[in-house]
N, C-alpha and C positions, 0 to 999 in steps of 0.2 A: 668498821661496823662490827658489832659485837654478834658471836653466832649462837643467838639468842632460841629460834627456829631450831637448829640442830640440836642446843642442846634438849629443849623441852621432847625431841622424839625419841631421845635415850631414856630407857626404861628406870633406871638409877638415880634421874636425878626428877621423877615425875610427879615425886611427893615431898621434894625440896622446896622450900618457898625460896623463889627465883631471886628475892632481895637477900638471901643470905648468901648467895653466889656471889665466889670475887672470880672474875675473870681479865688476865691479863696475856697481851699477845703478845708472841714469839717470835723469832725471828726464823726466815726462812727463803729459802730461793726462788722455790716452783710451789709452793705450798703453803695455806695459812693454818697456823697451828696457834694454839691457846693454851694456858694456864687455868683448868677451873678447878676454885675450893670452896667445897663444900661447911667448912670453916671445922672440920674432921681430918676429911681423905683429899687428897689434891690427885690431880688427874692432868694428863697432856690429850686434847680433843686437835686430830689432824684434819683438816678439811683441804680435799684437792684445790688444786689452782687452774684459775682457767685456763685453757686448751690443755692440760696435761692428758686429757683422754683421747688425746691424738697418738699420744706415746707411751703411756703408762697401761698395763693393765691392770685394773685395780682385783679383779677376783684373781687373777693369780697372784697379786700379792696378797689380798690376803690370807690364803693356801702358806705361803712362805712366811707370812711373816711369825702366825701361828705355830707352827712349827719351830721355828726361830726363839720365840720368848716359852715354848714349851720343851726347850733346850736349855733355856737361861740365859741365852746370848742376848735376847734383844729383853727386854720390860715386860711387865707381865703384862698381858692383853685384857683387857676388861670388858670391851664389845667391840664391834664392826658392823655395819652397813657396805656389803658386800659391790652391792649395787649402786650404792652412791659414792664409794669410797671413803668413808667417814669412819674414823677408827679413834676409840679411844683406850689411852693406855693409864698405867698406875705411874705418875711423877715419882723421878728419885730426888728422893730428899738431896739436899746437897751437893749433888750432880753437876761437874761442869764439860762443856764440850773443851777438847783438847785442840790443841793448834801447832804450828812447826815447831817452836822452841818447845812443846814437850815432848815431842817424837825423837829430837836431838838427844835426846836422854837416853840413856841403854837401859836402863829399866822400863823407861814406858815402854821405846822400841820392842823390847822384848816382849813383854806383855802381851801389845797388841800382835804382833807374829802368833802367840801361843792359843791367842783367842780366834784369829783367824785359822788356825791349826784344827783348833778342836772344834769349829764348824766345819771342812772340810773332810772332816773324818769322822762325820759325827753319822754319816750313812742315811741322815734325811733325805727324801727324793724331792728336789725341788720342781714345783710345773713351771713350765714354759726352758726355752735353751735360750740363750745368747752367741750370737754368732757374730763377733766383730766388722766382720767384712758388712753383716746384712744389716747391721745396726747402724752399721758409717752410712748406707746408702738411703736406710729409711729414713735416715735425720734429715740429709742432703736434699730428698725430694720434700718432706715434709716443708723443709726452710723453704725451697721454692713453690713451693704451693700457698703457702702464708704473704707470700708479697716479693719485694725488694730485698735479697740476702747477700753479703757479699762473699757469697763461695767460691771466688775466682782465685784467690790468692790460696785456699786450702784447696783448690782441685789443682792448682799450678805446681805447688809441691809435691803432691801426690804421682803428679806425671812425670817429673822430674827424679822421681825416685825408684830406681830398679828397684832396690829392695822392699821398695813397701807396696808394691804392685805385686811383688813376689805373694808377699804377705795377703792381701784382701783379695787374691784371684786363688790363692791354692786352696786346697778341701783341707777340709774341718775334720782331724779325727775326733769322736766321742769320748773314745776310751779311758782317758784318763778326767775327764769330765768329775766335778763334786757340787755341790751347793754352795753357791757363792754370792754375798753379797754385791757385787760388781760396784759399790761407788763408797768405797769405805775410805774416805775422805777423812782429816782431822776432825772436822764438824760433827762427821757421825760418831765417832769415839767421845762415849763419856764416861767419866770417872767419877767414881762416888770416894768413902774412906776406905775401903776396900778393895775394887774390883772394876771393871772396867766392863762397859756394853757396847751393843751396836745400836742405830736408831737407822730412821728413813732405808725402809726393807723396799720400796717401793721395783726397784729394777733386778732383784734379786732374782736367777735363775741356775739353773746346773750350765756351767760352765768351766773353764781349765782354772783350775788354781791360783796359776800364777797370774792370774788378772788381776784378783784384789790384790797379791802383792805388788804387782806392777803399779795397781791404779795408788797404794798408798806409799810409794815409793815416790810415785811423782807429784801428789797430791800435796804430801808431807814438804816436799823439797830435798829430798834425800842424798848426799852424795855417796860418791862411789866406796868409800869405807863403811858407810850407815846401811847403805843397798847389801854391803859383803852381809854384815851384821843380822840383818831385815834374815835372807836366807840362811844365816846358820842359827839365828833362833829358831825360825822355822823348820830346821832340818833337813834341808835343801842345798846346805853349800858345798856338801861335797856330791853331787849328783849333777853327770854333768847335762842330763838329756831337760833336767829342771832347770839348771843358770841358762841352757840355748832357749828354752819356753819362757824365762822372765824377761831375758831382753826382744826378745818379739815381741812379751804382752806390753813393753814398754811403750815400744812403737806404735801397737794397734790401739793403749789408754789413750795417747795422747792424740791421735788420729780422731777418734771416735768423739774424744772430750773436745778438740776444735770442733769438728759437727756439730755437738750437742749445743754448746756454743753459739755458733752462728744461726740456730734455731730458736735459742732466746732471742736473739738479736730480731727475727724474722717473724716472730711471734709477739714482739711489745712488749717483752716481759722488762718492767724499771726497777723490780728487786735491786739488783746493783750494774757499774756502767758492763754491760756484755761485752759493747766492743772495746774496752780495756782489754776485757778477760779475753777474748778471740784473739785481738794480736799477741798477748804475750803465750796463750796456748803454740800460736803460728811460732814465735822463738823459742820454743821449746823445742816442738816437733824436728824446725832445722836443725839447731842443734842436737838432735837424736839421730837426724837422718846421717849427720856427717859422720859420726862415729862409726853409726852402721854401713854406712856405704866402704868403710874402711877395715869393716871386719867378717871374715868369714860364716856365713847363715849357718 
């Protein structure tokens, strides 16, 4: 169904005749997003998906995300409905979302390392914190409170691993905390003739660093010479209090992304099949945990 309603409440497009509008939809996981051109300006119109207001806060993303495209990093913000979540932004021309075989590239890789760099340091205060441990658990209850979830096999690993017990029971320093996208997935990178953005600010908060690189390490499919690569563009790979923080944020991405996971799953969402994506998260996870359980914290 076309969001015909949302758009006539944007103040931009009130004196458009609605027959000149072309609107075409996007694709998306938790969220329905649109294409509308005005047959001038084209625009991206994001509208929440249902239940995400279980999980999402949408005023503090908008706070970030603002910030974010008033950085350069994300698209330029055009309006927002703070309260209903409804955000519209300026379409890039040309623009496509990136996926593993361009991250395999040491140029893209690079790139995106540099862009995650200079949001990190770019000294915006983002609202709201991300705390992996408290994020894992509010998925977990969330999924069982929606119904039938199968979180028996992600709580079975979890128990089964000293080290990641280590990990979601110890306290959280601040300290080195930045603004962080936390889900900067291939999908979220787009690439125009030029330059490269962030999009879906949605879970964005001041958080450790090495999450998004963690998160696009493993998002990406990164191996162990790309991951070296990932932190020395970053400028991180000789630091070594940084490489013990990305193989933690490794464990805690993939931990948190199972949850997250098994909450589509628990929540109806048919975007795409979840439980594919849950078990092969769950093979990931093991194989993270065996590494770890074999290497000194």
């Amino acid at each position: 169904m076309l969001p015909l309603d949302q758009i006539r409440s944007i103040s931009i497009f009130r004196t458009t005749d609605p027959a000149r509008l072309r609107i075409e939809p996007l694709d998306g996981l938790t969220n329905r997003s649109f294409r509308v051109s005005t047959g001038v300006e084209q625009y991206v119109l994001r509208i929440p998906g249902a239940g995400t207001e279980r999980y999402i806060d949408r005023r503090r993303e908008a706070h970030n995300v603002a910030l974010a495209a008033n950085l350069g990093i994300a698209p330029e913000l055009v309006w927002q409905d703070a309260e209903r979540g409804l955000m519209l932004c300026r379409h890039i021309e040309g623009a496509r979302c990136l996926n593993e075989a361009d991250l395999a590239r040491p140029d893209t890789l690079r790139a995106a390392a540099v862009l995650l760099r200079r949001l990190h340091h770019s000294g915006a205060v983002f609202e709201g914190q991300m705390v992996p441990s408290v994020l894992f658990e509010h998925y977990l209850s969330l999924a069982r409170q929606a119904g039938s979830a199968p979180v028996g096999p992600l709580i079975d690993l979890c128990q089964t691993s000293f080290r990641l017990q280590q990990l979601l029971m110890s306290s959280v320093s601040t300290a080195l905390w930045t603004p962080c996208h936390v889900d900067p997935v291939p999908a979220n990178l787009v690439v125009d003739d030029s330059r490269l953005w962030l999009l879906d600010w949605e879970y964005a908060a001041m958080t450790d660093p090495m999450w998004d690189l963690g998160c696009l390490a493993l998002e990406a499919n990164l191996n162990r010479a790309q991951r070296a690569q990932l932190l020395h563009h970053y400028g991180a790979s000789v630091d070594a209090d940084s490489n013990r923080r990305f193989r933690e944020q490794l464990l805690l991405v993939s931990v948190v992304g199972a949850a997250w996971s098994v909450l589509q799953i628990a929540l109806g969402n048919t975007a795409t099949d979840f439980q594919v994506d849950y078990e092969r998260r769950l093979v990931r996870l093991a194989d993270l945990l065996v590494d770890a359980e074999t290497t000194a914290p």
